[in-house]
C-alpha positions in Angstrom: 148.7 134.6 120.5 147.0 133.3 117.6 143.6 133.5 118.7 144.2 137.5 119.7 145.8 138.4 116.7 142.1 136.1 114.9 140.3 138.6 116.7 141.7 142.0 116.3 141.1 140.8 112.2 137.4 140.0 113.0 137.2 143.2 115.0 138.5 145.2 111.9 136.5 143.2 109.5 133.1 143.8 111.1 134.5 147.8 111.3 135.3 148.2 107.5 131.7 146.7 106.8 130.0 148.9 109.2 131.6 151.8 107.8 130.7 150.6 104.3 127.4 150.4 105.3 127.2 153.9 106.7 128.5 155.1 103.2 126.2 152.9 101.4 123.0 154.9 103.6 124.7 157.8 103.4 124.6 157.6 99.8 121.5 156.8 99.3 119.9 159.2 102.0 121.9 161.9 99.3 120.2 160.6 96.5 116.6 161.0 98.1 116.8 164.8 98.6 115.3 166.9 96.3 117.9 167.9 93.7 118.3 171.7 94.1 119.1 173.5 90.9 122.4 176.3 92.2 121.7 178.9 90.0 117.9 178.6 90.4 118.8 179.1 94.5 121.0 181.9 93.4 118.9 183.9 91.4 115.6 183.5 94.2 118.1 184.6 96.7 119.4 187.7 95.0 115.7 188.5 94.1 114.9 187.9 97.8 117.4 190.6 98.8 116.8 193.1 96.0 113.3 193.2 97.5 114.3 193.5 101.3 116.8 196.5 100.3 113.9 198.0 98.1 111.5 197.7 101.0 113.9 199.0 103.5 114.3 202.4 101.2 110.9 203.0 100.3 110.1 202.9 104.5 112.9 205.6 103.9 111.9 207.7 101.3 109.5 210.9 101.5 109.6 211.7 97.9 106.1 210.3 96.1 107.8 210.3 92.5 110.3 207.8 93.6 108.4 205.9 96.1 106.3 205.2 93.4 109.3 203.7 91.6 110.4 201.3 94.0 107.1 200.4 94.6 106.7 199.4 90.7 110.3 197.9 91.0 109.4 195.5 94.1 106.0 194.5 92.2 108.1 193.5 89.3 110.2 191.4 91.5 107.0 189.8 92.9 106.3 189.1 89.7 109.8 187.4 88.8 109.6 185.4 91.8 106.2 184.3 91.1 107.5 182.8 87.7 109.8 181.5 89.5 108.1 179.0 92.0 
């Protein structure tokens, strides 16, 4: 009975330092990826959609006063992003 209850301890032995090594590589594979700055994502994102909604009502839009608007609006989001990147 000895020798059984010898290798269930190796078994879970060579299982905790398998999992440590997973954590060990996981860790690290974390630390290799770019670092991503939240409120830089945020604020491209929300730019991104302010420009796909202006888009989508200048296609809409007959009037030339305000289709000129929008257009000067999504140029100045270009220009935002741009600054951005």
């Amino acid at each position: 009975m000895g020798d059984a209850a010898e290798g269930l301890i190796d078994a879970d032995a060579r299982l905790q330092e398998r999992m440590e090594e997973l954590e060990e590589s996981r860790k690290a594979a974390r630390d290799r990826r770019p670092r991503v700055d939240p409120e830089k994502a945020r604020a491209l994102e929300s730019l991104r959609l302010a420009k796909t909604e202006l888009q989508r009502q200048f296609e809409a839009t007959a009037h030339p006063a305000r289709r000129d608007q929008i257009a000067q609006a999504v140029a100045e989001i270009d220009r935002r992003l741009a600054s951005m990147n």
